[in-house]
C-alpha positions in Angstrom: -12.6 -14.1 -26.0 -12.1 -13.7 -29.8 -9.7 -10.9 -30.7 -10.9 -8.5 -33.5 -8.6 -7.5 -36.3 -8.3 -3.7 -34.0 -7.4 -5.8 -30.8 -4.9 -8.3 -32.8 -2.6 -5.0 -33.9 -3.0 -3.8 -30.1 -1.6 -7.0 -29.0 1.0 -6.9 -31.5 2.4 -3.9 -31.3 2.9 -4.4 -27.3 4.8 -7.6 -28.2 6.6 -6.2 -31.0 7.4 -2.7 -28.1 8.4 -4.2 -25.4 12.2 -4.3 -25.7 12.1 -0.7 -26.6 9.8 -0.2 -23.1 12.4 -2.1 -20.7 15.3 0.3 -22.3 13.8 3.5 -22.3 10.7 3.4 -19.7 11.5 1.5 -17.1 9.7 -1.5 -17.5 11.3 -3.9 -16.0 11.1 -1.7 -12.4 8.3 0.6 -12.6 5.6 -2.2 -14.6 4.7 0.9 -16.7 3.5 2.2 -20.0 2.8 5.8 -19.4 3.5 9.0 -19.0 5.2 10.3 -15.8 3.3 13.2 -13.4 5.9 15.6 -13.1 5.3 18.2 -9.5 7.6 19.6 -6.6 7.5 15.6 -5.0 9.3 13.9 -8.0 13.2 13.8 -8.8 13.6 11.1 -11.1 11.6 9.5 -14.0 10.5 6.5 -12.2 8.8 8.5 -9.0 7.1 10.5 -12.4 5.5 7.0 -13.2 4.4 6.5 -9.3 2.9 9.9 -9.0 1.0 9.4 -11.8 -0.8 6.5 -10.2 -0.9 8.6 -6.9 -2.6 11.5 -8.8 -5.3 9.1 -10.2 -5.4 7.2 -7.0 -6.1 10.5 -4.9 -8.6 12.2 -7.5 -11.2 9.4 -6.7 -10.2 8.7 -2.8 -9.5 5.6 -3.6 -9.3 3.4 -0.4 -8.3 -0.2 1.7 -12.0 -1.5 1.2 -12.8 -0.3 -2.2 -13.0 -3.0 -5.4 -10.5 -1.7 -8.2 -10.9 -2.7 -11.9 -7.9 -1.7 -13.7 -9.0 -1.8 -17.3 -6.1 -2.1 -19.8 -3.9 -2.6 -16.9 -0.5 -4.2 -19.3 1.7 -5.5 -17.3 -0.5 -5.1 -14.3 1.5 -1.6 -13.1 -1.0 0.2 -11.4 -2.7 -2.9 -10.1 0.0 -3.9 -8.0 1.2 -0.3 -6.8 -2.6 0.1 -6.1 -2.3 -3.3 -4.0 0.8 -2.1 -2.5 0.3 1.0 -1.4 -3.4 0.5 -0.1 -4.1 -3.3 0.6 -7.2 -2.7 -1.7 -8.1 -5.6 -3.8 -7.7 -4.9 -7.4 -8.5 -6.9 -11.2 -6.9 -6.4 -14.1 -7.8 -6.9 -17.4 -5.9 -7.1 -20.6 -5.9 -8.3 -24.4 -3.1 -9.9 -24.0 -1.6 -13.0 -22.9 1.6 -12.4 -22.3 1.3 -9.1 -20.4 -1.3 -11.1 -18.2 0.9 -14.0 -17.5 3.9 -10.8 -16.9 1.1 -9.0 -14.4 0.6 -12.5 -12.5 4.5 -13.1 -12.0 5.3 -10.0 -10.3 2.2 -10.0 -8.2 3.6 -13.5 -7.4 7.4 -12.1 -6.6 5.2 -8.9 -4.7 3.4 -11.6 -2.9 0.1 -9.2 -3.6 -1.6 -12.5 -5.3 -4.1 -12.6 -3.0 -5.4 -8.9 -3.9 -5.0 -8.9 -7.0 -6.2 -10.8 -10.2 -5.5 -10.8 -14.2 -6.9 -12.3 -17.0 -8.1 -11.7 -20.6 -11.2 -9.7 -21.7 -12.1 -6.2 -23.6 -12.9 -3.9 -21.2 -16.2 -2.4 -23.2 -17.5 -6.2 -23.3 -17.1 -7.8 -19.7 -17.9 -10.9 -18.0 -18.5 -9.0 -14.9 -21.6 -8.5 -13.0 -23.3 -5.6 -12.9 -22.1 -3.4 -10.2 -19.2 -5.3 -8.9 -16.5 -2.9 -8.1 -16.0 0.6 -6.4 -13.6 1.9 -9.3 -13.0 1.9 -13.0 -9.3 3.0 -13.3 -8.1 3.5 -16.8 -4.7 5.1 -17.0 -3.1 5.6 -20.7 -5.9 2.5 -21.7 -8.9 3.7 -22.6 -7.3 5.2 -25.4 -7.5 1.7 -27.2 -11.0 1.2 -27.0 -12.3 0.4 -30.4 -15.5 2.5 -29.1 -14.9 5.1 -26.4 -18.8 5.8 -25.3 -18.8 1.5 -24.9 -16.4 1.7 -22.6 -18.1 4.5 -20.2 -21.3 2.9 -20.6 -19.4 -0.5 -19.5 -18.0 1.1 -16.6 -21.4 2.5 -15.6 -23.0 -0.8 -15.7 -20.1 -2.4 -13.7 -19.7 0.5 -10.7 -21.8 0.2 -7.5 -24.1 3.1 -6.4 -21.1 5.6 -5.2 -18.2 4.2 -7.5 -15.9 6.2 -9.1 -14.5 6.3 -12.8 -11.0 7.5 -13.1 -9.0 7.7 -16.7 -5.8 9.7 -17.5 -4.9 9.5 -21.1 -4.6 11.2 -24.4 -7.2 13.3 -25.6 -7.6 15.5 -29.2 -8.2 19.4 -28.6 -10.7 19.2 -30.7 -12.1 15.5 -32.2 -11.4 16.5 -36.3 -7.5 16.7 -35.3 -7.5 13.6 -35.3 -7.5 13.6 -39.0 -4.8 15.9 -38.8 -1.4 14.1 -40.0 0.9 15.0 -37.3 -1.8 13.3 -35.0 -2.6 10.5 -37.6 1.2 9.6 -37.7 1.2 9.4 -34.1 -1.8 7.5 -33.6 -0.7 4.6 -36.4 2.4 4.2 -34.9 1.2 3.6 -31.3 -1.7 1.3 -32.9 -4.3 3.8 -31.5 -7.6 4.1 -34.1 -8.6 7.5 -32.7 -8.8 9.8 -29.3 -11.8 11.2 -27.9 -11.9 15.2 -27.4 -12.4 16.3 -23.6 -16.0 17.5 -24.5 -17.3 14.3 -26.3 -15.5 12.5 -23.5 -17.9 14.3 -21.0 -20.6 14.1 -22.6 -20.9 10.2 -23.1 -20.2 10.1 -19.3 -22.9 12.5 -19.1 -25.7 10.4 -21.0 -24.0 7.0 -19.5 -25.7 8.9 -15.9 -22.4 9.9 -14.5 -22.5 12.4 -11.9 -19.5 14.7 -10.4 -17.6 15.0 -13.7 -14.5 16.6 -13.8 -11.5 17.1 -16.3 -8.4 18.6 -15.8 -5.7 19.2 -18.4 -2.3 18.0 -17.1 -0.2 18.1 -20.0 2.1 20.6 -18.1 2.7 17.7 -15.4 3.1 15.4 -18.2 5.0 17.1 -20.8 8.7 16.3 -19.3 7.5 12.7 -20.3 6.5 14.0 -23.9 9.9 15.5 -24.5 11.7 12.6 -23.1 9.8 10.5 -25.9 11.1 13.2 -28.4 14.7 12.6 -27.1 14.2 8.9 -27.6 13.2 9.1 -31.3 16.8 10.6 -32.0 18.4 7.5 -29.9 16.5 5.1 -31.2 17.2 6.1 -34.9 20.9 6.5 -34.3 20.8 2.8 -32.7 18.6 1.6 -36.0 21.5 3.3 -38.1 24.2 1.7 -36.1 22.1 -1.8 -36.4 22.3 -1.7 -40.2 25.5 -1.6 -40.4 26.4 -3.9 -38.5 23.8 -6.0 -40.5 22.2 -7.1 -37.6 17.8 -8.0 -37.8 16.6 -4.9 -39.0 13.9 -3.2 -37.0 10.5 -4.4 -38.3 7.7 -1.8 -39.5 5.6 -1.8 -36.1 8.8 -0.9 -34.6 9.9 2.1 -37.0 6.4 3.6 -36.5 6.7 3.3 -33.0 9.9 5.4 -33.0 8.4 7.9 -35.3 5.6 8.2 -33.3 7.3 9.4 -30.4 8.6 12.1 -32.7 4.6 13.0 -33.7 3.3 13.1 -30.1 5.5 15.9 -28.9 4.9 18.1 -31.8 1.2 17.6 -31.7 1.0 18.9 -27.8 3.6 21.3 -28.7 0.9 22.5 -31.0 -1.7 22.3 -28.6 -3.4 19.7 -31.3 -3.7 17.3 -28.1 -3.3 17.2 -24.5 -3.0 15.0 -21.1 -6.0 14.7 -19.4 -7.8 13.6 -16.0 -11.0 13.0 -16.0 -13.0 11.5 -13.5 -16.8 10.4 -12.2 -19.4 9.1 -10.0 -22.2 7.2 -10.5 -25.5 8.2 -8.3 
């Protein structure tokens, strides 16, 4: 698979991110790049990052038998917990290299590498068959897709008669905020070219010949995660200050949007310009 110019800057800015992940999301423990599900059966930050994956995992019924694509699955996260938890067999897909070859060694150290696979590919252009799994999981991915309605008509294509669709991500209140600069800023920093609004969302599922839609808006479940971003922007500004003078490598620019972005994504849901949302499928 050729990258595009769009993918190039996704892979990128993961590369360029990840240090600022391990310190400040849990990386290294939890395998994850999202936000955290915050109800009555979570104490800490890291159980945030598992119930998210048990909300998703629950909203389609996911079980032992079923065939899991995890597209955009990063360091392979939700892959293994999926694995873990129910002994399903899951694949993961991502642009990049490096988080593939990351995804592969903890399945490995998991000893889930017989249920579980990773490798390269774009999930709106797959090698797949048609109809070859029982899910399409997308959590915090899907986002990235140079063409959202691609990626629903992929997923269409690539479920069984019965499977399910399931994505929790980011999506605009309306689509024209996305033109809005508080959003814009966001977006650049986090290398994202646009979000889809819940409506549009719908509607391509809608004409792909989805079935059972459903959204729900959870950005009050995931807005502890917002603010904890917000908190970070302050730290990591102070610790880019402290860097300079001690005329250590400065930060590079993919790195200084990244911090501002976590400043633009909380005031955008604080102005109700976006919002966290679950959204799930079935094909007939």
């Amino acid at each position: 698979m050729q990258p595009t110019a769009y993918h190039k800057k996704i892979i990128e800015y993961y590369r360029d991110t990840e240090n600022a992940y391990k310190d400040s999301w849990d990386l290294n423990n939890s395998h994850a790049i999202h936000y955290g599900y915050w109800d009555e059966k979570v104490k800490s930050f890291p159980q945030s990052l598992w119930r998210m994956n048990e909300v998703m995992m629950e909203a389609v019924a996911i079980q032992a038998t079923d065939k899991v694509l995890d597209a955009g699955c990063g360091v392979g996260g939700s892959s293994i917990f999926l694995a873990s938890r129910l002994g399903c067999t899951v694949t993961g897909i991502t642009l990049s290299e490096r988080q593939m070859e990351q995804a592969q060694l903890t399945a490995r150290q998991k000893e889930l590498g017989e249920l579980t696979s990773f490798s390269i590919m774009d999930y709106c252009h797959t090698d797949f068959p048609a109809e070859s799994f029982d899910v399409v999981w997308g959590c915090e991915s899907i986002c990235y897709a140079e063409n959202k309605e691609h990626f629903i008509q992929e997923a269409f294509r690539l479920l069984k008669p019965g499977g399910r669709l399931v994505v929790a991500d980011g999506f605009v209140s309306r689509f024209e905020n996305n033109d809005v600069p508080v959003i814009r800023n966001w977006l650049d920093g986090w290398q994202v070219n646009y979000l889809e609004s819940p409506q549009r969302f719908e509607s391509f599922m809608r004409q792909a010949g989805f079935d059972c839609i459903h959204y729900r808006d959870i950005s009050a479940q995931a807005a502890h995660s917002s603010r904890r971003l917000y908190k970070f922007y302050f730290l990591a500004n102070l610790y880019l200050a402290w860097k300079k003078i001690n005329f250590s490598t400065p930060a590079t620019d993919m790195q200084k949007k990244n911090i501002n972005a976590c400043k633009f994504q909380y005031k955008g849901m604080k102005k109700d310009l976006w919002q966290y949302g679950l959204v799930t499928g079935r094909k007939p």
